[in-house]
C-alpha positions in Angstrom: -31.4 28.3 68.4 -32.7 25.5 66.7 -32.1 27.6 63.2 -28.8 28.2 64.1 -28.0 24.8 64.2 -29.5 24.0 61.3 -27.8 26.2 59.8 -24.6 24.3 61.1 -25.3 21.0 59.9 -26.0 22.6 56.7 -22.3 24.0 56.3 -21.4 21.0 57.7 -23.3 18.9 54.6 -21.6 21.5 52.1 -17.9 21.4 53.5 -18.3 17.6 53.4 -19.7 17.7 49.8 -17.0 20.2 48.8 -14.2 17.8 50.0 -15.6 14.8 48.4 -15.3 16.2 45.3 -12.0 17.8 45.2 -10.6 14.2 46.7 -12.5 12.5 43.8 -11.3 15.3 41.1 -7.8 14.8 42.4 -8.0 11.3 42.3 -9.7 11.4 38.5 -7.1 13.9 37.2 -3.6 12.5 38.7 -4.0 9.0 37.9 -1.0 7.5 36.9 -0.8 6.3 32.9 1.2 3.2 31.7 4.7 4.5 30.8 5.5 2.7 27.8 8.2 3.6 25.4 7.3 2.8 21.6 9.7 0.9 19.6 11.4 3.3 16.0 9.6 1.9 12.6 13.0 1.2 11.9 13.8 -1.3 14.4 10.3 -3.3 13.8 11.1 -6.5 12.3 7.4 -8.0 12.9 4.2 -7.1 12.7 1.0 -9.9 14.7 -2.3 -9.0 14.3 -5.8 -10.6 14.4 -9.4 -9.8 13.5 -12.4 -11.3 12.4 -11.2 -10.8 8.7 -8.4 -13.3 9.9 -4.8 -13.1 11.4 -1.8 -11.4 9.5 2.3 -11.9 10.1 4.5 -9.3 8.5 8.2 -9.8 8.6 11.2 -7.6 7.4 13.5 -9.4 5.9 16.1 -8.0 3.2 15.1 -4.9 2.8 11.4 -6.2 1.9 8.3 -6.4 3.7 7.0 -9.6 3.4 3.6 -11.3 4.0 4.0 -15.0 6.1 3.8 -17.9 5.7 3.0 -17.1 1.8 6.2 -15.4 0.9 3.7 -12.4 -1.1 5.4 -9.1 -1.0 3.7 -6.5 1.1 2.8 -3.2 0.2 5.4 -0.9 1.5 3.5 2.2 1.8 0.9 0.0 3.6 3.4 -1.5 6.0 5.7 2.1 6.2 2.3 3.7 7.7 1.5 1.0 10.1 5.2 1.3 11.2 5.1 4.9 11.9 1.8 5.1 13.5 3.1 2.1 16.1 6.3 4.1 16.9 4.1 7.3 17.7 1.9 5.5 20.5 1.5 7.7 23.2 -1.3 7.0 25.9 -3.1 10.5 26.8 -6.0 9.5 28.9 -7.7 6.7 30.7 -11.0 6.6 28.7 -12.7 3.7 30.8 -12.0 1.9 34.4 -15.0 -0.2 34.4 -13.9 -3.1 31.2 -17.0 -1.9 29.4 -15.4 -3.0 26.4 -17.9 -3.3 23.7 -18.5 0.4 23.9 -15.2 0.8 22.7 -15.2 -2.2 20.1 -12.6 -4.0 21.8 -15.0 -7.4 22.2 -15.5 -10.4 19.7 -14.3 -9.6 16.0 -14.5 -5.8 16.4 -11.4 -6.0 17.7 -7.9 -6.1 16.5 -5.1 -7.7 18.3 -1.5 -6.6 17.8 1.9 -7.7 18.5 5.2 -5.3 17.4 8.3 -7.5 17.4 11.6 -5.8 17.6 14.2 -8.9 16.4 12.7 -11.9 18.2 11.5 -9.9 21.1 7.7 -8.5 21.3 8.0 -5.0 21.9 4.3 -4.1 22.4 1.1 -5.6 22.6 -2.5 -4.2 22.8 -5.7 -4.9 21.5 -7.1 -1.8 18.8 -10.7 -0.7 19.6 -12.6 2.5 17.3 -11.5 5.7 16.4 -12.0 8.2 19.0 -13.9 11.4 17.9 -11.3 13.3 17.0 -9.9 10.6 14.2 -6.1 10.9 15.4 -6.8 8.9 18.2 -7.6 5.4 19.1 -9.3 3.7 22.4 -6.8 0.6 22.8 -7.0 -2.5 26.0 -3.3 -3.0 27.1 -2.2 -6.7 27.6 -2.6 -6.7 31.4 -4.3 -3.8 31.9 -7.9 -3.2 32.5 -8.7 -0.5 31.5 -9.1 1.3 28.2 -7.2 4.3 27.0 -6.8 6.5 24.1 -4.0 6.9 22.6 -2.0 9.0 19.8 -3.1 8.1 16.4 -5.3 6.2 13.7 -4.2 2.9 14.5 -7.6 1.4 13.6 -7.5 2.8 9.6 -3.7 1.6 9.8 -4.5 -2.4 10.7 -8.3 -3.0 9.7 -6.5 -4.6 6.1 -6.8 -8.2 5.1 -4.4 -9.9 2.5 -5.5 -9.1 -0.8 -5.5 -5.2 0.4 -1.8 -5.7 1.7 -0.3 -7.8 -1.1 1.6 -5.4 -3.2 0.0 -4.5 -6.1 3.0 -3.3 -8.4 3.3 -6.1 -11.1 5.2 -3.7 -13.6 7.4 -0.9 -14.7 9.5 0.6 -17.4 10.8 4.0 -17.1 10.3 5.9 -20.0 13.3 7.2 -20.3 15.0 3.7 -19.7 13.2 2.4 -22.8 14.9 2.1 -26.1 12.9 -0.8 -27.8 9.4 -2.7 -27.5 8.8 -5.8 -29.3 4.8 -6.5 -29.7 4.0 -9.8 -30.0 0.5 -10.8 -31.7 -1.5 -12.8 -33.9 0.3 -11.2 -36.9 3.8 -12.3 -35.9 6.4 -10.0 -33.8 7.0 -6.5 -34.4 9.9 -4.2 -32.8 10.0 -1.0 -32.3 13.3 0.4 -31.3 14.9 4.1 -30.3 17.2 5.5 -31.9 20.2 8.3 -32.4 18.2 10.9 -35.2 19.5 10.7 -38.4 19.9 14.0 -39.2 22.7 14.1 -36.8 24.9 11.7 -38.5 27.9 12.8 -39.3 28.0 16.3 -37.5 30.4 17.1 -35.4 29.9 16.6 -31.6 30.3 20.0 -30.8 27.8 21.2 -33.7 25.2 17.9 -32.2 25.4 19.3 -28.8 24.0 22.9 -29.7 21.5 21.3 -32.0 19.5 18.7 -29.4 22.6 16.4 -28.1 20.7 13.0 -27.0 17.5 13.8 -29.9 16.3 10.1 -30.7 13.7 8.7 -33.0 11.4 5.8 -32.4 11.0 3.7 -36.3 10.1 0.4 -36.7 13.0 -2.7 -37.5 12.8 -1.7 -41.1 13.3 2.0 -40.5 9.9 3.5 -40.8 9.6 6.3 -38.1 6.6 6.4 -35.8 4.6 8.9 -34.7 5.9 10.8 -31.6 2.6 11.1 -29.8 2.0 7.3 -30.0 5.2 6.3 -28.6 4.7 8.8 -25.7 1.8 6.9 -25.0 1.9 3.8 -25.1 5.7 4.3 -23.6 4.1 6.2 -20.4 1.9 3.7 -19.7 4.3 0.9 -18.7 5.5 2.9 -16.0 4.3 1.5 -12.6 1.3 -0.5 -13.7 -0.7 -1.5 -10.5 -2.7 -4.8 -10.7 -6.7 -4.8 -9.5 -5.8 -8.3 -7.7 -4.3 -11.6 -8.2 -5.7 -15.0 -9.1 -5.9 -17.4 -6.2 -5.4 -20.3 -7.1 -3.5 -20.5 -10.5 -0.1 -20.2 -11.3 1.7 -18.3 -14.1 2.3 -21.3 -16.2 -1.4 -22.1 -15.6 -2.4 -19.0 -18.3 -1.8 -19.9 -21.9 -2.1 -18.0 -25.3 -2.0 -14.4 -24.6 -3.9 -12.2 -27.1 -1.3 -9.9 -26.9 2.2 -9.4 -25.5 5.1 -7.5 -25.2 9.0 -7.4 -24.5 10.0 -4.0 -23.0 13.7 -2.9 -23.3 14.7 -1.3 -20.4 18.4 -2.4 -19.3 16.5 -5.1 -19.0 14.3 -7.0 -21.2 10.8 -7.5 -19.4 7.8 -8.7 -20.9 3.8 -8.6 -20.2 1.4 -10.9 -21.4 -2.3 -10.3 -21.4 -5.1 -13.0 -22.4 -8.6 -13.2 -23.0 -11.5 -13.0 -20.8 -15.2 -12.0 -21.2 -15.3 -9.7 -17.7 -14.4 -6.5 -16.9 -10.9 -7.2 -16.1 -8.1 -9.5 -18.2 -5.6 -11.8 -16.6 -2.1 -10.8 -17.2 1.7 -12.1 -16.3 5.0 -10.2 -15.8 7.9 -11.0 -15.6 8.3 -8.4 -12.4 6.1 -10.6 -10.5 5.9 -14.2 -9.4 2.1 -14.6 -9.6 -1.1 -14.0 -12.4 -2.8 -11.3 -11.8 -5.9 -9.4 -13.0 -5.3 -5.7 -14.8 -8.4 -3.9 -14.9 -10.0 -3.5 -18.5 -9.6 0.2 -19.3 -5.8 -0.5 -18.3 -5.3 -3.5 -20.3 -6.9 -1.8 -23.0 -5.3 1.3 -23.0 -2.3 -0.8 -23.1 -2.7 -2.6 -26.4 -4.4 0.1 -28.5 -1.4 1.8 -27.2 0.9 -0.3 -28.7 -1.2 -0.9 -31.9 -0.9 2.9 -32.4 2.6 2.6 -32.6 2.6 0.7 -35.9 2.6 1.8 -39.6 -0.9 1.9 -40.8 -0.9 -0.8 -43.1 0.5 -3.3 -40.2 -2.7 -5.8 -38.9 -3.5 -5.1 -35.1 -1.5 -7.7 -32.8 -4.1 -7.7 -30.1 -7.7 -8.0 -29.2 -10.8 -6.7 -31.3 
């Protein structure tokens, strides 16, 4: 008898166990997640967000990304992947109920806070914690919300960029086959360089030109002298889209004087880049395809004048630096 009842309260014990948990796994499993709806990239105007590296405002305006209240042009590629990461947010789970939000660095400077502005309405807000394990997720705090979730994507590799990393780094370009003339500017006085039709077609019919090499030019110098073809390619494919190491805070274009070297690129339009001296590993430079001096980083600058020094006739003195 008295095993028999034992063995009742035991089934009891078990039956109650076995309910307990398939309430609590219910309740863990359909808890209901945040139904947000993402704003496109393309209707994002603004961009808000905070760390400890220091707060950032990036507004669309004409067709450019731009960097407030200092006007500086962002970097579109940087901005175009912040954009589409924020228009794929999708919560998937509830990582956390209990706020333990240092685990999830979502306390004091670890964290990032964001604000997506469509016009001059905030569209979403949330604070960016760490990557979850599987690196195409993130563990984010909603603005009201207590607990944390993970949602779709890297947002934390996307906004963990201060403003030197954002500025756009593009200072020039030339497309090569846009250029039909280079003046080099040095210690020796100037000295163009300038494409042109080839002479042995002069003269020949347009038919006959056509089936020889219609559009064959020459690169010579003012007085005539041709250039070797393999110099011009080189120093003409390294104008195109010359990226700067950084700018110089503080200074303004006019503030650099006496460039060692610089040129005038004809390109429809007629650009030029100046570089001056400097005893580091990196020279400052101005363009006239950016607003602010910036630093190029030595091999570049110096790829750049040997470049152009290659393109003149042996006897000619080299414009630029030793």
């Amino acid at each position: 008898m008295k095993i028999k009842k034992e063995y009742s309260v035991l089934v009891l014990i078990i039956l109650v166990l076995f309910t307990y948990l398939i309430l609590r796994g219910t309740d863990r499993t359909h808890f209901e997640l945040p139904g947000i709806t993402p704003p496109s990239s393309g209707d994002i105007s603004r961009l808000v967000f905070s760390s400890g590296k220091g707060s950032v405002t990036l507004e669309r305006r004409d067709g450019l990304w731009r960097i407030l209240p200092e006007e500086y042009i962002a970097d579109r590629s940087l901005v175009e992947k912040m954009s589409a990461v924020v228009s794929g947010f999708s919560i998937t789970t509830l990582a956390s109920e209990s706020g333990s939000y240092a685990v999830y660095d979502l306390e004091g400077d670890k964290k990032i806070k964001l604000d997506v502005y469509c016009g001059e309405e905030k569209a979403l807000s949330f604070e960016i914690g760490k990557k979850a394990s599987t690196n195409r997720h993130t563990f984010v705090r909603l603005d009201g919300k207590k607990g944390v979730y993970q949602v779709t994507g890297d947002f934390r590799s996307a906004f963990d960029l201060g403003l030197d990393r954002l500025r756009d780094k593009s200072v020039f370009n030339a497309e090569k086959d846009q250029i039909t003339a280079i003046r080099i500017i040095g210690a020796e006085g100037p000295i163009e360089v300038i494409k042109s039709t080839d002479p042995r077609y002069a003269g020949v019919d347009a038919r006959d030109a056509e089936e020889i090499d219609s559009g064959k030019s020459v690169w010579q110098t003012a007085d005539g002298t041709p250039l070797e073809e393999g110099a011009v390619s080189r120093i003409v494919s390294s104008l195109s889209n010359i990226r700067c190491e950084g700018y110089i805070d503080g200074m303004t274009k006019g503030d650099l004087k006496d460039p060692v070297f610089s040129m005038i690129v004809y390109a429809g339009a007629a650009d030029t880049l100046s570089i001056f001296e400097t005893d580091e590993e990196r020279y400052p430079a101005v363009s006239s395809q950016n607003e602010y001096p910036f630093f190029l980083p030595k091999w570049k600058a110096e790829q750049i004048i040997k470049g152009a020094c290659g393109l003149l006739p042996a006897d000619s003195e080299d414009p630029g630096v030793d």
